[in-house]
C-alpha positions in Angstrom: -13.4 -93.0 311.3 -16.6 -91.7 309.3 -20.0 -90.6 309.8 -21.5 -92.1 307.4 -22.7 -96.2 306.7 -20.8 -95.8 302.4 -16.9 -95.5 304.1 -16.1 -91.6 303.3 -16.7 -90.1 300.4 -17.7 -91.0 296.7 -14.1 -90.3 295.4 -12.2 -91.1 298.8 -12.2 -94.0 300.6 -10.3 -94.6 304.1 -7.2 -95.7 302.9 -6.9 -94.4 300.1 -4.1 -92.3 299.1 -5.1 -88.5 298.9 -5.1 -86.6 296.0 -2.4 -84.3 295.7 -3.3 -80.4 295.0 -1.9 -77.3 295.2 -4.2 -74.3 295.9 -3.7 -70.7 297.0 -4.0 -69.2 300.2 -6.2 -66.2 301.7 -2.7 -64.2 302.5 -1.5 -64.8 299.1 1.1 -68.2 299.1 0.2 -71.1 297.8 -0.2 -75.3 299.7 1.2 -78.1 297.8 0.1 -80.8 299.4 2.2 -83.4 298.7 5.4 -80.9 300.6 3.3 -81.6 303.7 3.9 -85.2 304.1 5.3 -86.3 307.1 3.1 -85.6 309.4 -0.8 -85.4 310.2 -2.9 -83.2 307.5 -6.4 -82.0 308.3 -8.3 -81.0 305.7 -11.5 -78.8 306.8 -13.7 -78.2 303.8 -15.8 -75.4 305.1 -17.5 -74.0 302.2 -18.5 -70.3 303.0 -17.2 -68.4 306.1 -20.2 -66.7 305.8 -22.1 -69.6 307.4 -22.5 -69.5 311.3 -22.3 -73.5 310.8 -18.2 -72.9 309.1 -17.2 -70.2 311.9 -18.9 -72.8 315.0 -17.2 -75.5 313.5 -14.2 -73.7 312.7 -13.7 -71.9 316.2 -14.3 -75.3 317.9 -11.4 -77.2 315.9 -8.9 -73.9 316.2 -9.8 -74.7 319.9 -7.3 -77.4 319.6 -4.3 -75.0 318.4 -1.8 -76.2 320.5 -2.0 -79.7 318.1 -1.0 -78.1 315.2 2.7 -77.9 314.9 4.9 -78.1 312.0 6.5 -81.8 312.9 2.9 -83.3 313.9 -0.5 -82.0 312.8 -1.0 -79.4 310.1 -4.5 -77.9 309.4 -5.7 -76.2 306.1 -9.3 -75.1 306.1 -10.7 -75.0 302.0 -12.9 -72.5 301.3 -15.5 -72.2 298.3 -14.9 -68.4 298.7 -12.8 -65.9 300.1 -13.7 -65.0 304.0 -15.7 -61.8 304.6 -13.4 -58.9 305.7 -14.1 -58.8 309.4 -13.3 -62.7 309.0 -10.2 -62.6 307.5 -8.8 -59.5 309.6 -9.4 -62.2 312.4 -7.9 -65.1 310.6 -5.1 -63.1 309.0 -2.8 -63.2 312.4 -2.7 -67.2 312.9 -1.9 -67.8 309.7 1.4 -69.7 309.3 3.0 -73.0 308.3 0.8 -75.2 310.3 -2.5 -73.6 309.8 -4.3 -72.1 306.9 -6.6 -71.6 304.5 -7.2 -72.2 300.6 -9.3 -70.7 298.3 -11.3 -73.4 296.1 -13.1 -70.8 293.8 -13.7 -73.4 291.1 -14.7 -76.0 293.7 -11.8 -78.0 291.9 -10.2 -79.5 295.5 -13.6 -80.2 297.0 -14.6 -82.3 294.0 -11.8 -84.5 294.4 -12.6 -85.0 298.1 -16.7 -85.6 297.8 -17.1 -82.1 299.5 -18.5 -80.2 296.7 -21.6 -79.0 298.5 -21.3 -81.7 301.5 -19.0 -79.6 304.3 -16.8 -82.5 305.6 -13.5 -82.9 307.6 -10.7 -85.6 305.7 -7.5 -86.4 308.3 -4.5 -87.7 306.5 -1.6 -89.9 307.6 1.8 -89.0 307.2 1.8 -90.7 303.8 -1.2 -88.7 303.1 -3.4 -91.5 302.8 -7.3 -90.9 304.3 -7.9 -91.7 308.4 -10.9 -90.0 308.7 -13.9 -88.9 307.1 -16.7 -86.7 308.7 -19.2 -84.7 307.6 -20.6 -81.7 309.0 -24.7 -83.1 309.2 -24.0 -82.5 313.2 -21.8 -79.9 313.5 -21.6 -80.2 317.4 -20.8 -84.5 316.9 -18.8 -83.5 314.3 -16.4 -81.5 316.1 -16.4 -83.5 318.9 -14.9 -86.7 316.9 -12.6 -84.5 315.3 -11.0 -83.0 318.1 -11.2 -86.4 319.9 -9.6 -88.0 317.0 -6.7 -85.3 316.7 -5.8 -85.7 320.6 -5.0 -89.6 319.7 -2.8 -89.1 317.2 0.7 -90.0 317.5 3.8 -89.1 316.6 4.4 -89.3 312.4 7.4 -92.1 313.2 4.8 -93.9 315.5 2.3 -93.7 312.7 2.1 -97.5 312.0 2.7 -98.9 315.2 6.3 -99.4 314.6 9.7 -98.2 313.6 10.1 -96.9 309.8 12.8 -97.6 308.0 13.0 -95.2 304.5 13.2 -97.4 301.5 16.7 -96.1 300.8 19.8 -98.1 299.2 23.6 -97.0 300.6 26.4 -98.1 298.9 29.5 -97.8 300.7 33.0 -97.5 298.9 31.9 -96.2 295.3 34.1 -93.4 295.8 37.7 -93.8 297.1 38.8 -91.8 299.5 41.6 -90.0 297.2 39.4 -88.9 294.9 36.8 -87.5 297.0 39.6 -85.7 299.0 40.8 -84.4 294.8 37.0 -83.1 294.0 36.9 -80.8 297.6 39.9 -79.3 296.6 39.0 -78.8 293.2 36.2 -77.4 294.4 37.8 -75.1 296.9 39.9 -74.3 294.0 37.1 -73.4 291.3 34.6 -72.3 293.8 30.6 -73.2 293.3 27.9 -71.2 292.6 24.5 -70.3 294.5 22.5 -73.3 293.8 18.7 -72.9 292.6 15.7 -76.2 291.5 13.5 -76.2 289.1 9.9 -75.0 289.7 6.9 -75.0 286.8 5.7 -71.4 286.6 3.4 -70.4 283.9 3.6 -73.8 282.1 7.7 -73.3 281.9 9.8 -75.1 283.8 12.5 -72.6 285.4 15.4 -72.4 287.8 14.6 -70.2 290.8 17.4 -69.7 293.7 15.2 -69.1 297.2 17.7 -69.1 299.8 14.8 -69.6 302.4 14.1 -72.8 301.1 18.0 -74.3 299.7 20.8 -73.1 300.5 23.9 -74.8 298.6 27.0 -73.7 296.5 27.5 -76.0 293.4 30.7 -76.4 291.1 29.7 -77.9 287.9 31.7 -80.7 286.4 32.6 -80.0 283.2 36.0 -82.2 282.6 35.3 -84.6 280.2 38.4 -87.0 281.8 36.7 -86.5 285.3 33.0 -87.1 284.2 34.5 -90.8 282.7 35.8 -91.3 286.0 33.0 -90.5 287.8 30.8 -92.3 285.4 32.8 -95.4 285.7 32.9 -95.5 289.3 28.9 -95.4 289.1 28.8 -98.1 286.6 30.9 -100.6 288.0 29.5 -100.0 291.7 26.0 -98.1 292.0 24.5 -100.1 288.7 24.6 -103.7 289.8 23.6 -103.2 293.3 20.7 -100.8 292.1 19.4 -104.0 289.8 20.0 -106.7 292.9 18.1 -104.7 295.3 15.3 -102.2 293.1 15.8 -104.7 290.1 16.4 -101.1 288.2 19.7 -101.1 286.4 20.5 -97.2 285.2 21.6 -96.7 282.1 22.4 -92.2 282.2 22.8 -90.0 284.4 21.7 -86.5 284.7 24.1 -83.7 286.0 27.6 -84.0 287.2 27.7 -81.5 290.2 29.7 -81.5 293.2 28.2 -79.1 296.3 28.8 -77.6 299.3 26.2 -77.1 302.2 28.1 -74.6 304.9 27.1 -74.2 308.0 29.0 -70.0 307.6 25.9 -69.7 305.0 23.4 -72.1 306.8 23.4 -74.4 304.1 20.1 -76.4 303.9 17.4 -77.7 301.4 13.7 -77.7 302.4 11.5 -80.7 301.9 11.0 -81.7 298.1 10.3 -83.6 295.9 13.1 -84.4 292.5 10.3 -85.5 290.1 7.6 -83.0 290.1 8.3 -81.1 287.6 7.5 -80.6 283.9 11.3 -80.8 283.2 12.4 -83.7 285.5 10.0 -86.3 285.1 12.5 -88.3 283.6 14.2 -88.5 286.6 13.8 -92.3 288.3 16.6 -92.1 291.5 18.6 -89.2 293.5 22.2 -90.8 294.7 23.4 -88.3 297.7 27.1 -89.4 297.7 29.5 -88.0 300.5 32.6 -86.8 300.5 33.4 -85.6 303.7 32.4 -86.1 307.8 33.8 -83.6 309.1 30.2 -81.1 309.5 27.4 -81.5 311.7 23.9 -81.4 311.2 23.0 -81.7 307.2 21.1 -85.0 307.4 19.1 -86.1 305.2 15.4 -87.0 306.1 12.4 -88.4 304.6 10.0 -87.1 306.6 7.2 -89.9 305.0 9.1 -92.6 307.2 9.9 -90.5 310.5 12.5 -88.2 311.9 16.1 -90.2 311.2 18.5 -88.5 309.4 21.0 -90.3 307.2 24.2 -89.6 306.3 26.2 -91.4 303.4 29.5 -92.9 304.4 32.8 -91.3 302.9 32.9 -92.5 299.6 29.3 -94.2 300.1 26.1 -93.3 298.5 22.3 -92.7 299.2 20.5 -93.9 296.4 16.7 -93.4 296.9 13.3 -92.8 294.2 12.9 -89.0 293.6 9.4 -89.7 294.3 10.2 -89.5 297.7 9.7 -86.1 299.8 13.6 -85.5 301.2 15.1 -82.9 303.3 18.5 -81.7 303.8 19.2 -80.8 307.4 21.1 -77.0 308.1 24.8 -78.0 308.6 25.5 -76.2 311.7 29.5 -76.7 311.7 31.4 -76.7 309.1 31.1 -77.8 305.1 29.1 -81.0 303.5 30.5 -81.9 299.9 28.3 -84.1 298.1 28.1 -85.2 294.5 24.4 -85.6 293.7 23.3 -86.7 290.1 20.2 -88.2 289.2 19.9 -91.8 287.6 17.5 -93.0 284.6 17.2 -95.6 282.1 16.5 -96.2 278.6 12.6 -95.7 278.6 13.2 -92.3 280.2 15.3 -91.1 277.2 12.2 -89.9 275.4 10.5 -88.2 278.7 13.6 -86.4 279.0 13.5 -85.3 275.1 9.7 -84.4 275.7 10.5 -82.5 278.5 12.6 -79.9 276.4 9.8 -77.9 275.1 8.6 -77.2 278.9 12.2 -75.5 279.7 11.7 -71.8 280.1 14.3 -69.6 277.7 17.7 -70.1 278.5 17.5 -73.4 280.7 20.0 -75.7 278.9 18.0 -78.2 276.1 18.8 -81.9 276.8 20.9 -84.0 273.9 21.0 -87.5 274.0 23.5 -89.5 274.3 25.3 -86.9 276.3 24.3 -88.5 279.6 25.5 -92.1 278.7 27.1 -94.2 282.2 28.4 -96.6 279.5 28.4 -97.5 275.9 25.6 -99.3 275.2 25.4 -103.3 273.7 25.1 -103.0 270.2 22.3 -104.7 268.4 23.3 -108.0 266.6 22.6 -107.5 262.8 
């Protein structure tokens, strides 16, 4: 949809894949857009609430509250300027995580949407790509294609006119069932540790623990004998059928954790993303490997390709880009044990040695050679 003959914008064209920002709020939070994929984003560039034009359009389009939830339609309304006082006292109460509004003092967002002086409404798909482009030139027309458009929309699984299928890779039997049955009780025996992830703050790259948003226990494995068995295991079984199937064949690993999601502590991770980061670009693939069944809830969803959860088998693993926004479900009864490490190759090496001087003070440096799956061929002289 658009309202003009050129389809959408100078910089945006229906279609086209959104840029991603991340902006700050009139309450004081921030939106990173990219954490909102999986279901419907509309973005209401509205210049000045000082404009009766903004507050008509804007009051028509909250008319149509009952859309926005946090599993279908989300609305963020970009402002050139904070609202005036009496304005924001009004808009302060229905702010939450399906509707708000983002403070574009340096007009940086709008450029990148064609709005920069031109008011406009963009509605993104659940893979945030452009659906709909209008501009505010009728503010009463403009509204009312909007608001029409919004009551159409489906469900974020029914997006494409079919069932999704993630673009996931599970390996069953990498594991055996022994030895994931020896690394829960090791880990009962050692205990884990409140489990944090990596956030850039200030140009550092840090490790924050936010129970609100993961919730997870981890016991580090530091063994030397158990890491070569673990490595081995991913070598012989996750590498080949990573190359048949993504024609990727990992060369290192990063991390050697095993963790615990409980349902006595809630145990959940909110939507992410594994490689956005300053200190974890290197990263290419997640494996989420499972230990145990005997839990409920703790799925794990990608809410870009619709509600399913997934579940590794015993033993089996997940193997999926870290480019991908993934949730882990709260396990409502009892414990999921999971070994998670993330999977590079060669070409990565030097990302990952780049990526040292972003680590705040007191993150652990990177050394190569330390995350080796196998030896590697040596170069005939």
């Amino acid at each position: 949809m658009t309202s003009e003959t050129n389809p959408t914008s100078a910089t945006l064209r229906l279609g086209d894949p959104a840029p991603w920002f991340s902006g700050a709020t009139i309450t004081g939070g921030r939106v990173d857009l990219h954490v909102d994929a999986g279901r419907w984003v509309v973005l209401c560039f509205l210049g000045s609430l000082a404009s009766d034009v903004s507050q008509q359009v804007l009051a028509e389009l909250l008319s149509e509250g009952a859309a926005f939830k946090e599993n279908h339609l989300v609305f963020f309304g970009v402002l050139r300027e904070p609202p005036p006082p009496e304005v924001f006292q009004m808009l302060e109460p229905i702010v939450g995580p399906c509707l708000n509004f983002i403070v574009d003092g340096d007009g940086a967002i709008s450029r990148q949407y064609g709005a920069e002086g031109v008011n406009r409404t963009v509605v993104l798909d659940p893979m945030l790509s452009a659906v709909a482009d209008v501009r505010f030139d009728d503010p009463a027309g403009h509204t009312d294609m909007i608001r029409n458009f919004i009551r159409t929309l489906p469900a974020p699984g029914d997006s494409v006119g079919g069932p999704l299928v993630a673009p996931i890779l599970i390996i069953p039997r990498v594991f055996e069932f022994d030895f994931c049955d020896y690394l829960i009780r090791l880990f009962d025996e050692v205990g884990g540790e409140d489990s944090g992830f990596m956030l850039d703050i200030d140009g550092e790259t840090r490790t924050v623990i936010n129970p609100a948003l993961k919730r997870r226990q981890d016991m580090v494995i530091s063994d030397p004998g158990l890491r070569e068995m673990m490595r081995d295991r991913i070598a012989r079984r996750v590498v080949p059928a990573m190359e048949r199937f993504f024609r990727f064949a990992p060369t290192r690993a990063d991390r050697y954790l095993v963790s615990a999601y409980t349902a006595e502590t809630g145990g959940h991770f909110f939507r992410h993303r594994d490689d956005v980061n300053a200190g974890a670009r290197h990263r290419r693939f997640a494996m989420s490997l499972g230990l145990n069944k005997d839990y409920e809830g703790g799925g794990v969803v990608f809410p870009e390709f619709g509600p399913q959860a997934y579940h590794p088998p015993v033993g089996g693993a997940v193997i999926f880009s870290t480019g991908m926004l993934h949730e882990v479900q709260e396990v409502t009864k009892g414990r999921r044990f999971v070994f998670v490490p993330f999977l590079y190759g060669e070409a990565d090496v030097a990302i990952r040695v780049q990526n040292n001087a972003h680590l705040a003070s007191g993150e652990s440096a990177y050394t190569p050679g330390s995350d080796l799956l196998a030896a590697l061929p040596q170069a005939e002289g």
